[in-house]
Each structure stands twice: as C-alpha cells, then as structure tokens.
C-alpha positions in Angstrom: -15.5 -21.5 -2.8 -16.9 -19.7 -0.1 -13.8 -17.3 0.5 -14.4 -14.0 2.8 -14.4 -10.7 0.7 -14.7 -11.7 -3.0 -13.1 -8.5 -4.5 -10.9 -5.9 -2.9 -11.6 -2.8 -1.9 -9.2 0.2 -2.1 -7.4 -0.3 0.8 -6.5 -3.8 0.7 -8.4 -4.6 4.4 -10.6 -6.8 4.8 -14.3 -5.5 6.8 -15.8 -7.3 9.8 -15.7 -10.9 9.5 -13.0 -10.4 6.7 -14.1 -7.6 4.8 -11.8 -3.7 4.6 -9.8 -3.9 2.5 5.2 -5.4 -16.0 8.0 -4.1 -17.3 6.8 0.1 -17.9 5.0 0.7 -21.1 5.9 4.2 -22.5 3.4 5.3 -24.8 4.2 7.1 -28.3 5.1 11.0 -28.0 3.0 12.4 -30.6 4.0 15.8 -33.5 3.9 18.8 -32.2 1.0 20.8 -32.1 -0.4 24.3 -31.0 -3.4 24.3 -28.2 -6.0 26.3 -29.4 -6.1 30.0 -28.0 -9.0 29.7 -25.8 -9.4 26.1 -24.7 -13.1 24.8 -23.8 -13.8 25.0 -20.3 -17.7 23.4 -20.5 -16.4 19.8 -19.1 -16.1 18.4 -15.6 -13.4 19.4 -13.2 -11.0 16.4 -13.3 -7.6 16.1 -12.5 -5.0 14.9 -14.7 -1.1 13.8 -14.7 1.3 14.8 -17.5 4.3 12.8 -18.1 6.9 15.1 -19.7 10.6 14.1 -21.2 13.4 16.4 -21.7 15.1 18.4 -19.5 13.9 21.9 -17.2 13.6 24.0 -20.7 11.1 21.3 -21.9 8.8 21.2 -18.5 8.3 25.0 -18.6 7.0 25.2 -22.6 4.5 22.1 -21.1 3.4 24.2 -18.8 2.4 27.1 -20.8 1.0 24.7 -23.2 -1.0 23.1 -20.1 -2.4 26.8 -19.6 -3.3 27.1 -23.4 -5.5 24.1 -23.2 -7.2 25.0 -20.1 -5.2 23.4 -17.1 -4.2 24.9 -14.4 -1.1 23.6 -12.6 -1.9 22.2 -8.9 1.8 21.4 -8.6 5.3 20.2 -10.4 7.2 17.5 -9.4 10.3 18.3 -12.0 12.3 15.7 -10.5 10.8 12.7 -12.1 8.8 15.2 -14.8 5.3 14.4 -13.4 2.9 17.6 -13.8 -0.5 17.7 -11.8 -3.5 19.3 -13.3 -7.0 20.5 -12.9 -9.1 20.9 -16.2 -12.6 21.5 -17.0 -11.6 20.9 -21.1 -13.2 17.5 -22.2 -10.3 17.6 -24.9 -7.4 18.3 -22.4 -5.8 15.0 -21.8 -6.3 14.5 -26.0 -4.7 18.0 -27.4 -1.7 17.7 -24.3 -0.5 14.7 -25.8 0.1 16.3 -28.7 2.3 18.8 -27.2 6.4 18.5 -27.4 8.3 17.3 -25.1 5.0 15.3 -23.3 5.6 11.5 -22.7 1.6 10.5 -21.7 -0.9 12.2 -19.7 -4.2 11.4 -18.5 -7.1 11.5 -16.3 -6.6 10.6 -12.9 -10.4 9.8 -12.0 -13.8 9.6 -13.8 -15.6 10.9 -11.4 -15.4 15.1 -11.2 -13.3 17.0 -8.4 -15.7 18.0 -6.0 -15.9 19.3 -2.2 -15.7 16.0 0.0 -18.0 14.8 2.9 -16.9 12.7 5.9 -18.3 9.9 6.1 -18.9 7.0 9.3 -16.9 4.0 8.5 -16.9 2.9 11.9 -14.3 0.5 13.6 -13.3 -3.2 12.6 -13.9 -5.3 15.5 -12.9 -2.8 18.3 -11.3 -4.5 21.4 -13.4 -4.6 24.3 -12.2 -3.6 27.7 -12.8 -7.0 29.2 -10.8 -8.9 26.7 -7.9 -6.0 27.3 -8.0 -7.1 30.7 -8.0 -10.7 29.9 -5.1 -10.3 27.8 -2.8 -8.2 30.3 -3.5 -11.4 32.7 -1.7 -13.5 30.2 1.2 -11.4 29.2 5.0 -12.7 30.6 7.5 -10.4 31.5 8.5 -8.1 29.1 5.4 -8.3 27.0 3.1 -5.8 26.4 -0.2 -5.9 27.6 -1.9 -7.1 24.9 1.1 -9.3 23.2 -0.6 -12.9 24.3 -2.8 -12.3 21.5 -0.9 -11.1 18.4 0.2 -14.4 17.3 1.4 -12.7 14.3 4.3 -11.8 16.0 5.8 -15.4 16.8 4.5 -16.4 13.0 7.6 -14.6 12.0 9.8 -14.7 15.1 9.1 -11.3 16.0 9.3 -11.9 19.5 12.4 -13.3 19.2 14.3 -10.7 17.2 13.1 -8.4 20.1 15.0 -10.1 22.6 18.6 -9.1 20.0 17.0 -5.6 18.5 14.1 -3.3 18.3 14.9 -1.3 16.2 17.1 1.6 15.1 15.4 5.1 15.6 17.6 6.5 12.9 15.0 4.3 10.6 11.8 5.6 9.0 9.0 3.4 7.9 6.5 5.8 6.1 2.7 4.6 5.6 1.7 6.1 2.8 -2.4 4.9 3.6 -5.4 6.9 4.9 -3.9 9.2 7.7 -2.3 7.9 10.9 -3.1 8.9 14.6 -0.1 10.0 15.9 -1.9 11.1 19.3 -1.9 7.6 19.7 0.1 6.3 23.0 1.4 3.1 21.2 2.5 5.7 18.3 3.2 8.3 19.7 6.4 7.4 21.2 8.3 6.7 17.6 6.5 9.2 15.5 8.1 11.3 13.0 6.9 14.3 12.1 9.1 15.8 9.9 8.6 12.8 7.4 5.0 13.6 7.8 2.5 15.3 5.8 -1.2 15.6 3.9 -0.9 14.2 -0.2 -4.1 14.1 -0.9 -5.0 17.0 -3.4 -1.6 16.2 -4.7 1.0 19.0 -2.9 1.7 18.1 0.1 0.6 19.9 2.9 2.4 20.2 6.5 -0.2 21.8 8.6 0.1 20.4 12.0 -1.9 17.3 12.0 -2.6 17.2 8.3 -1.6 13.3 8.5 -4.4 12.4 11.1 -7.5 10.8 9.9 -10.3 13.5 10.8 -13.9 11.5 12.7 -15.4 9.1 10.4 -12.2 8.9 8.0 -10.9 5.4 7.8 -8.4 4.1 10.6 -6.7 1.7 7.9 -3.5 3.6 8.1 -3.0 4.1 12.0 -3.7 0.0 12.2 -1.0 -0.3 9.6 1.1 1.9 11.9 0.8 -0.1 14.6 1.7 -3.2 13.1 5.3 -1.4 12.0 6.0 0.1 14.9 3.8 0.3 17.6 6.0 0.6 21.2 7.4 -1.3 23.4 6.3 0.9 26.3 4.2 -1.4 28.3 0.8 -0.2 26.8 -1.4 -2.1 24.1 0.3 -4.1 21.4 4.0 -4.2 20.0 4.9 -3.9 16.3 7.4 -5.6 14.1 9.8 -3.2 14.8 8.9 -0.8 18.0 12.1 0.7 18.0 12.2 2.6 14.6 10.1 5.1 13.8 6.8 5.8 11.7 5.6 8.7 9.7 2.0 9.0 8.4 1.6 10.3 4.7 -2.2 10.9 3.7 -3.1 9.8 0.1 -6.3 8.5 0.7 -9.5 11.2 0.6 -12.6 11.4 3.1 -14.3 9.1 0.5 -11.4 6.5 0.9 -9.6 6.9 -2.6 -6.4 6.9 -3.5 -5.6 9.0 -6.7 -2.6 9.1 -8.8 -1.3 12.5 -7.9 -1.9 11.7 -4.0 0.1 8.8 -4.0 2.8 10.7 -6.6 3.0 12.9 -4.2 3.3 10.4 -1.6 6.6 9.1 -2.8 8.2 12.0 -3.8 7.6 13.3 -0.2 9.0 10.5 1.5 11.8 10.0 -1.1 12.9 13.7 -0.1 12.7 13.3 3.7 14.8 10.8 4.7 12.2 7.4 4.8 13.9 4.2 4.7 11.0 1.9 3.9 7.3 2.7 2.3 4.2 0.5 3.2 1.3 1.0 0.7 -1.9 -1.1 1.6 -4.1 0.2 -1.0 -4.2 0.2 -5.2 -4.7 3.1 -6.8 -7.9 4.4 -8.0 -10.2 4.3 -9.9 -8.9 1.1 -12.0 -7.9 -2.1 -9.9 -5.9 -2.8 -13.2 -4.4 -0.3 -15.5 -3.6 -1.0 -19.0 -1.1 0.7 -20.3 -2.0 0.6 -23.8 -5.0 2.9 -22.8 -4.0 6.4 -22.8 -5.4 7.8 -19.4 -4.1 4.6 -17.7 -1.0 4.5 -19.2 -0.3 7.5 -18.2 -1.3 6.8 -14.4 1.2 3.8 -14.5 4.4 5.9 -15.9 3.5 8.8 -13.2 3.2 6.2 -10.3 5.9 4.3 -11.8 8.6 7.6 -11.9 7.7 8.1 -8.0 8.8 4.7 -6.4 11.8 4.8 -8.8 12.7 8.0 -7.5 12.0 6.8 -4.0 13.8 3.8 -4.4 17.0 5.7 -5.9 16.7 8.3 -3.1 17.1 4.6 -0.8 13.6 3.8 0.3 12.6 0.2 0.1 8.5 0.5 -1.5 6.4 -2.6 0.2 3.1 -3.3 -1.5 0.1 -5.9 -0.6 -1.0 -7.9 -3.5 -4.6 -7.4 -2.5 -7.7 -9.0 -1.8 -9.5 -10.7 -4.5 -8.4 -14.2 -4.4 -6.7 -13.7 -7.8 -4.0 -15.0 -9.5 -1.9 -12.4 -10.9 0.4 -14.1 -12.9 -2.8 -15.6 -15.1 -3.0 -14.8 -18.7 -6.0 -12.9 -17.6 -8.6 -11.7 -14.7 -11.8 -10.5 -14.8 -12.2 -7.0 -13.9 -16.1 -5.8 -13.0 -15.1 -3.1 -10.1 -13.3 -0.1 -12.3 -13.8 2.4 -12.4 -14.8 2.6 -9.1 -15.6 5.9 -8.6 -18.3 6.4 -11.4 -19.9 3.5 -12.9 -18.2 -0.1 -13.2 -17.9 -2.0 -16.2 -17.1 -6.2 -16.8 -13.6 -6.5 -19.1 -10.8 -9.1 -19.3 -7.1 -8.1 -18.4 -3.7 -9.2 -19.2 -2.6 -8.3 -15.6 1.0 -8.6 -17.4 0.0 -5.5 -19.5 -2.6 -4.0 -16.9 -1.0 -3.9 -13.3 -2.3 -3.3 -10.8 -0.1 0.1 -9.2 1.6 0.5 -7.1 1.7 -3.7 -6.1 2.8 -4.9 -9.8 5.5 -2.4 -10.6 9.3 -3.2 -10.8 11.2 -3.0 -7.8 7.7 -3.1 -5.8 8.3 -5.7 -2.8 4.7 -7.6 -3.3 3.3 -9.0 -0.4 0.8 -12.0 0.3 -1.0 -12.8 3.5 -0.4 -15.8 5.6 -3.4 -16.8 8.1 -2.3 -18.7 11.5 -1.9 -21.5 10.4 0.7 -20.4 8.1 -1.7 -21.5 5.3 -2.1 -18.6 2.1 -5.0 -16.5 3.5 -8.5 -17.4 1.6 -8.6 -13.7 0.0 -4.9 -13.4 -0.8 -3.9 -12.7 -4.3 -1.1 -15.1 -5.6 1.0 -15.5 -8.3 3.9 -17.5 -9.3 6.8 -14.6 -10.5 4.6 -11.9 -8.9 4.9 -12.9 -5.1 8.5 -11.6 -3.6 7.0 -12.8 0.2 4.3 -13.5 2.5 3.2 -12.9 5.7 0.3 -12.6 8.8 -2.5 -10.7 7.2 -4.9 -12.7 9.1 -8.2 -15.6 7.9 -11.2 -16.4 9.1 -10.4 -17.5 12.9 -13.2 -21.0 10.9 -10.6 -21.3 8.4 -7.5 -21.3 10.6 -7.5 -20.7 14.0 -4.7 -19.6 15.9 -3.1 -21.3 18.9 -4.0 -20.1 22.6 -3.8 -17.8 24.3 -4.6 -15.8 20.9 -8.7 -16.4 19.9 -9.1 -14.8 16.7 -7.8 -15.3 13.2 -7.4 -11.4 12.8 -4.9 -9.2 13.4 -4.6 -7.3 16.9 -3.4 -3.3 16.2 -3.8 0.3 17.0 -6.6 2.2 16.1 -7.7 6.1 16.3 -8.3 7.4 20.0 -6.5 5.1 21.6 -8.1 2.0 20.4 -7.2 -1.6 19.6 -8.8 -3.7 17.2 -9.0 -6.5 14.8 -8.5 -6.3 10.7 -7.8 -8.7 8.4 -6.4 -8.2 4.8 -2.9 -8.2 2.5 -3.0 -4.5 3.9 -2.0 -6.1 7.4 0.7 -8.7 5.8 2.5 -5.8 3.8 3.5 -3.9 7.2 4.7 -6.7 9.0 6.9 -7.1 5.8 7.3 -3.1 6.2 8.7 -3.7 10.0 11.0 -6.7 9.0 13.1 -4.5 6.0 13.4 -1.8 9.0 14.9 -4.8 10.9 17.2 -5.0 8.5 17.9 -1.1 7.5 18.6 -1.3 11.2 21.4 -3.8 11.2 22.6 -2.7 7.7 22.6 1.3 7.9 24.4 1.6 4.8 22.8 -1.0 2.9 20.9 -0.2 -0.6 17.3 -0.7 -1.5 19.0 -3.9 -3.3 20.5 -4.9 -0.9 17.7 -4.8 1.9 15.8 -6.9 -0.7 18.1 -9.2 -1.1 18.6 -10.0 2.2 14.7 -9.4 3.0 14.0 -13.2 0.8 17.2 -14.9 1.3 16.2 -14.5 5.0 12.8 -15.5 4.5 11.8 -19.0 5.8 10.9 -21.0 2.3 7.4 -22.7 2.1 6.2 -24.9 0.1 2.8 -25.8 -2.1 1.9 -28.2 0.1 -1.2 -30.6 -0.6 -4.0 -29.2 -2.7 -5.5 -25.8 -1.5 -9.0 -26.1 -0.2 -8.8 -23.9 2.7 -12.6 -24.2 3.5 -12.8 -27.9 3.3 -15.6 -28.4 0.9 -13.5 -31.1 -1.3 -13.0 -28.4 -4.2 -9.4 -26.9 -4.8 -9.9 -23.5 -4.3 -6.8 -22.1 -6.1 -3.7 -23.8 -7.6 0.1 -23.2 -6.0 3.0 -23.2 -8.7 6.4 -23.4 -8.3 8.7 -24.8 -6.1 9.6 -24.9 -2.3 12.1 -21.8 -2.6 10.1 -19.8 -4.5 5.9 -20.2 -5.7 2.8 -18.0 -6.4 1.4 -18.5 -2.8 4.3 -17.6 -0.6 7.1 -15.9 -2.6 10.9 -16.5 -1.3 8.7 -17.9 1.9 7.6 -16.1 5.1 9.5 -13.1 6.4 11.9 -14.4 9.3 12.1 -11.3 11.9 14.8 -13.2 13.7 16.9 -13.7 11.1 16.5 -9.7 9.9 18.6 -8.6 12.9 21.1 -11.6 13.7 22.6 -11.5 9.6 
C-alpha cells in the first residue's frame, strides 16, 4: 500500500501532503558498590536518568555517589525519585547501577549534548489569504471565520456541544509539544501562563516566553494548541474546547527531539501547577520503542513512566497519539529501522508488549488513533486491538477521503506561529481533539478523578465498527486488518470521541 508517511517522525505530524509527524518492567537493583575516587571523564557529554527507591535519606547518598562517578546533577525530581544527569564517564550509567538504593538508570540519548542550532522547518500548508476570505464568506452566525472548513469539528459534534458549553476557564489543558505561540490572537485569549514553562534541558525554566517556539523551531505545538482551545472570539478557527484554557510546556529541542528528562520534567511541571488534562503528540527519543529489558531503555520507560503517574495522581488526565507508522501495536512484533534516531539507525524486531513506545503505550496513557473525514482509520494511523482507548480527526489524504463541502481538504485547519493558519495532518492532530473533549468533561464534572474523566471519556464515545475490509487506497489489497468488535477494536478504540455528549452527561 501506497499509505502517506511510511514511518513516524518524532512528533507524530504528518509533513506536506501527509508528512510531520506494558505493564512497567523494573529492572534488578544490583550489590552495593563503591564509585571509584576519580571517575573517567574522557567520554561524550550525555545525559542520563537515575531511577532511585527508598526514601529522602536514600536520594541524597545517590547523589554523592552520582558525583563520585562523574555526574553532575542538572536537577532532582525527589517526588517520583527521578535524578537528571550530565556525564562525560563512558562507565557512568554501568557503575551507578551498582549503587544502593538505585532502581535503573540510563542514557537518555546517543548522540552527545552539544550547543543547538535553529533550524528552517518552514510551515505545513499555510492558509492563503484568498481562501481566508473565501471561508469567512461561508461562515453562519456564530461561527468563526474560518469554521466552514474545520470539518473536524462536526466529525465529533463539536459544534454542537458549543451551542450547551465552551468550556470552563477553571480547566487547563497543557501541551506538552514543541513550544506554543501564545502571542497568538486565537490563543491568546485562554492562555495560561502560570502553567507554562521551558523543559527542555530538563529543569524547567519560567523566563517570560520560554514556552514560545523561537524562528525556524517547529510550530507542531501551537497547531496542537489551537485545535484544544483556540477562541471563540470571531477570528480564525475554534477549538474543541475554546472556553478552557491552554498552557504551553516545551520538551522538544531546536533539533525537534524530545528527551526523557524534557518530557520528565514536563509532567512533573504540569502535575504541580494545577493542569487538568496533558496532550503529548510526539514519542520520546531517540528509540520509537523502548525495551525494557535493555538497561538504558529501561530506565527511560520507569522515569517517563513515574512522571504521568504522578501527573495522573496529582488529577491530570495524560492523552497520547498512537503515532504515524501504519503499525499495529498490539502485534507480536514490528520492525524497528528508525532508532536511534539521533545517531545512527539500526533494523531490529520488537515485542511492542515489552518495548513501548513512551509516553503512548504506558498504563493509564489515553491512546489516541486518527480518524480521516470520512470517519474511515486514517492511512498512517497506528492501530491495535487492546492498545486503542479512542479515535479521532487527525486528518488523510483529501484522495483518500475527502471531506464534505464547504470544507476542501482532508487536513486539519489550526493555528500556527505569527498569527497564521494552516493545514497538518497526523495522530498528533487526533490526540488534541481527544485533549479538548476530556476538558469538556473536567468542565461539567469539576470534581471528577482522572478515572473517572476516562471513564466517561469512552462510554461517551460513539462505537464504530470494523467495517468491510480496509483498503483505504482502493488498489484491491487489504491494507491492514481491524480486530474486535463494534464496542471496542484495534482501529477505533471505545469509538469516536462524542463532544456533544462530553458536556450534556
């Protein structure tokens, strides 16, 4: 099959004509053992997470045995016992192990720390100013300019629910993605600062404006934004929810990846300010799959793994997309040829059962697939029967399904930096319109738990089935297999998320 996008890139978007894009494994604790006095320091600069047990006593004797073996402590998070390093030891990761009271640790990347360059990623199919114009001669009354063309929005009765509730503003959706443009006048309106901050070296950082994309950074995350939460002001496009509000937090680096201690610190942050829902569009890097019988990944599954338990216990519902590579996830295994993907690849098989992919695959993780508009299972979407919680709009190829006037492309309409409006396609854009819908219901349910919300979030959802053989491009050849049954299946989950239904239950 000719699908659009054959593997997915780090954040799960899909670039111009479709491309931009496990139960927890502890590993053994090992005997104690002294670090040698003067640690080797003749190595790259990598970073590294430490996964420590035992109470406050226990963290501090890590950390002087961190310093021992050469590490130097970017920053604690003692709450769910995750330590973030910088080493130039090639033996740090190995002798830390070895060290009392430490769970797992290991490298974050394979690629060494060094000063990042910007770089031009451009814009996904930027609006023009004529079809702006075109649109705002279609909108009815009390749609936004450019409404007639987000068809997205009636696919899960978003315009609807608007006509009942917008929104609560005492509800935080936080994108935890590649910076958002709060400057934005479709954002601007329900941003929130104070849940706001910079993650990407791994301590957060609250510098005014820390959260915006800089020129030529990827405007992934303030599309994302839009989609939540964009307002209904009378300008541009309407989100899910324009009546809650939207924080940015920055995990992804100039280079566009997304490390373990950025997105660590990306939970934590929102777990401690108050967020109500997470979106995360993205896997982390540098392995699509982590296998938790390796050491270094298996420690970048527990770290990851502590923060959106600790989020989730602190109340935030985490929403993940499943991704872009056409895979089924619940298959005994995949074929992996893009990790790592910040040094040089390599071809291995994967249980994804023992190998998720994190943050997507992790318990409690809402996992998201994308929906084109014809309601069909986008071509790129990931699948998987047991893996799937729901689906929704991420957008197809406007050849593959084709959406119904006054709407003319397959993609999906949203705010980009500057001002800007533009197309993206990708499970990055069907995990924030599943983002908006559980802030629909935070809304109407203030004191509901993350349970709860989840709950309600599929028994809400409007159940899809199979349906006949998948061949979305219409060449005779299945191009991937559906299992399970109407209620629940691989392709769409409990079904489609139902807006509607989020704020009249």
């Amino acid at each position: 099959m000719a699908h659009l996008g054959s593997r997915r890139t780090r954040a799960l978007t899909l670039p111009v004509g479709l491309a931009l894009t496990a139960s927890l494994g502890f590993l053994p604790t090992g005997a104690a053992s002294a670090a040698p006095a003067t640690a080797p320091a003749d190595g790259p600069k990598l970073s590294y997470v430490v996964n420590t047990q035992g109470g406050a006593g226990t963290a501090g004797q890590v950390r002087e045995a961190i310093e021992r073996a050469g590490g130097t402590v970017v920053t604690a998070y003692d709450r769910i016992g995750v330590i973030v390093v910088h080493s130039q030891n090639p033996d740090f990761a190995k002798t830390v192990r070895r060290v009392r009271g430490v769970l797992s640790a290991g490298a974050t990347r394979t690629n060494p720390i060094v000063p990042q360059a910007t770089k031009d990623i451009g814009v996904d199919q930027p609006l023009t100013a004529e079809q702006e114009r075109a649109a705002a001669a279609k909108a009815t009354a009390g749609q936004d300019p450019m409404e007639p063309l987000q068809w997205d929005l009636p696919a899960i009765k978003a315009d609807k629910a608007h006509q009942k509730s917008l929104g609560s503003r005492k509800v935080t959706v936080a994108v935890i993605d590649t910076g958002v443009d709060d400057t934005h006048p479709d954002l601007a309106p329900n941003f929130d600062r104070a849940a706001s901050a910079n993650c990407v070296s791994g301590a957060p950082d609250t510098t005014d404006g820390a959260w915006r994309p800089k020129a030529g950074e990827s405007d992934h995350g303030t599309h994302v934004a839009g989609t939540i939460a964009a307002a209904k002001n009378g300008v541009g496009v309407t989100g899910v929810a324009p009546g809650v509000k939207v924080a940015g937090i920055k995990v992804g680096n100039p280079d566009g990846f997304f490390y373990t201690e950025a997105v660590v610190c990306g939970f934590v942050w929102a777990a401690e300010h108050g967020v109500d829902v997470t979106n995360n569009s993205y896997y982390t890097d540098p392995w699509m799959y982590n296998c938790k019988n390796d050491p270094d990944q298996g420690a970048l599954v527990e770290a990851v793994a502590r923060a959106t338990r600790y989020a989730e216990r602190r109340g935030a519902v985490n929403v993940a997309a499943a991704g872009n590579s056409a895979e089924d996830l619940a298959a005994d295994t995949i074929e992996d040829s893009t990790s790592p993907n910040d040094t040089t690849t390599a071809d291995r098989t994967v249980d994804p059962k023992q190998c998720p992919d994190i943050p997507t695959m992790l318990p409690g993780v809402v996992t998201v697939s994308a929906t084109g508009a014809k309601g069909l299972k986008a071509s790129y979407s990931n699948y998987g029967n047991g893996v799937i919680d729901v689906a929704a709009p991420g957008g197809d190829s406007t050849v593959y399904q084709t959406p119904e006037p006054p709407a003319t492309s397959g993609l999906i309409l949203s705010t980009l930096p500057g001002g800007a409006y533009g197309y993206k396609a990708g499970t990055s854009m069907a995990s924030p319109h599943v983002a908006g819908v559980v802030a629909l219901i935070k809304s109407k349910h203030p004191y509901a738990s993350p349970a709860v919300v989840k709950a309600l979030l599929t028994l809400e959802a409007d159940a899809k089935a199979c349906g006949a053989p998948y061949d979305i491009d219409g060449d005779g050849e299945v191009d991937a297999v559906c299992e399970g049954g109407r209620n629940h299946n691989g392709f769409y989950g409990a079904g489609v998320v139902d807006a509607l239904d989020a704020v009249r239950w």
